[in-house]
N, C-alpha and C positions, 0 to 999 in steps of 0.2 A: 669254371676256369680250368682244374684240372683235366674235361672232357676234349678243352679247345687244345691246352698246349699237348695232349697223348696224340689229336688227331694232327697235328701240326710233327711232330714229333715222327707218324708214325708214313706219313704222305711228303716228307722233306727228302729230296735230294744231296740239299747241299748242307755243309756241318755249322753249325751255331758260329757266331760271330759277332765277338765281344771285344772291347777295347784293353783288352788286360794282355800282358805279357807273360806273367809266370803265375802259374798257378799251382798251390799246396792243396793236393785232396788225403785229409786227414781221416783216417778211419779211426773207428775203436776200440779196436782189437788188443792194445796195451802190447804191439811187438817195438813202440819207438820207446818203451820203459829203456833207458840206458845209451840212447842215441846220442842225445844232445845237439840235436839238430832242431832246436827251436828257434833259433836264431834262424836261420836259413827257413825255416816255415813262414819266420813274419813276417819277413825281406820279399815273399812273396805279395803278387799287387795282388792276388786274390786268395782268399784262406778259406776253403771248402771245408766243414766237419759233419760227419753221421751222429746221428745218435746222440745219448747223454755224458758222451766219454767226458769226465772232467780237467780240465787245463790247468787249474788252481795247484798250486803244490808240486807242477811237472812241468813250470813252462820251459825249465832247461833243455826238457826234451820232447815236447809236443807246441812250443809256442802258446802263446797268450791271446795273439787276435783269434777273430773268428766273423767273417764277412757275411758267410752264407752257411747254415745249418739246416740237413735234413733228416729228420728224426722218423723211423718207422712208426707205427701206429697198428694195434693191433685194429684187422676187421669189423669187429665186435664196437671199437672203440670210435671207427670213424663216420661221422655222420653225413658225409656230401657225396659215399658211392652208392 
């Protein structure tokens, strides 16, 4: 799967094309610590997060949904490349 959508990915012209209006791509990085833009994260129709960053205890400022999560993976650890 992962070999169809890289190749898909990498021979496409035209940009992805999904039903969603706004979309929240939330990183890790702890810079929305103090934002308080969680509100306006979950308001989004789609809520994108990396990694293990947790939500719990910070939804005032990172929001609480989470639609679609992508978590790195060491090398070492993954077994379908």
């Amino acid at each position: 799967m992962v070999t169809k959508i890289s190749q898909y990915l990498a021979n496409s012209s035209q940009p992805a094309v999904c039903g969603y209006g706004t979309c929240a791509v939330v990183g890790s990085s702890g810079i929305l610590q103090g934002s308080e833009l969680g509100r306006a994260i979950d308001n989004a129709d789609m809520v994108i997060r990396f990694n293990h960053a947790p939500t719990t205890g910070y939804e005032r400022d990172v929001g609480s949904r989470t639609d679609v999560r992508f978590v790195a993976v060491a090398y070492e650890e993954c077994d379908i490349l």
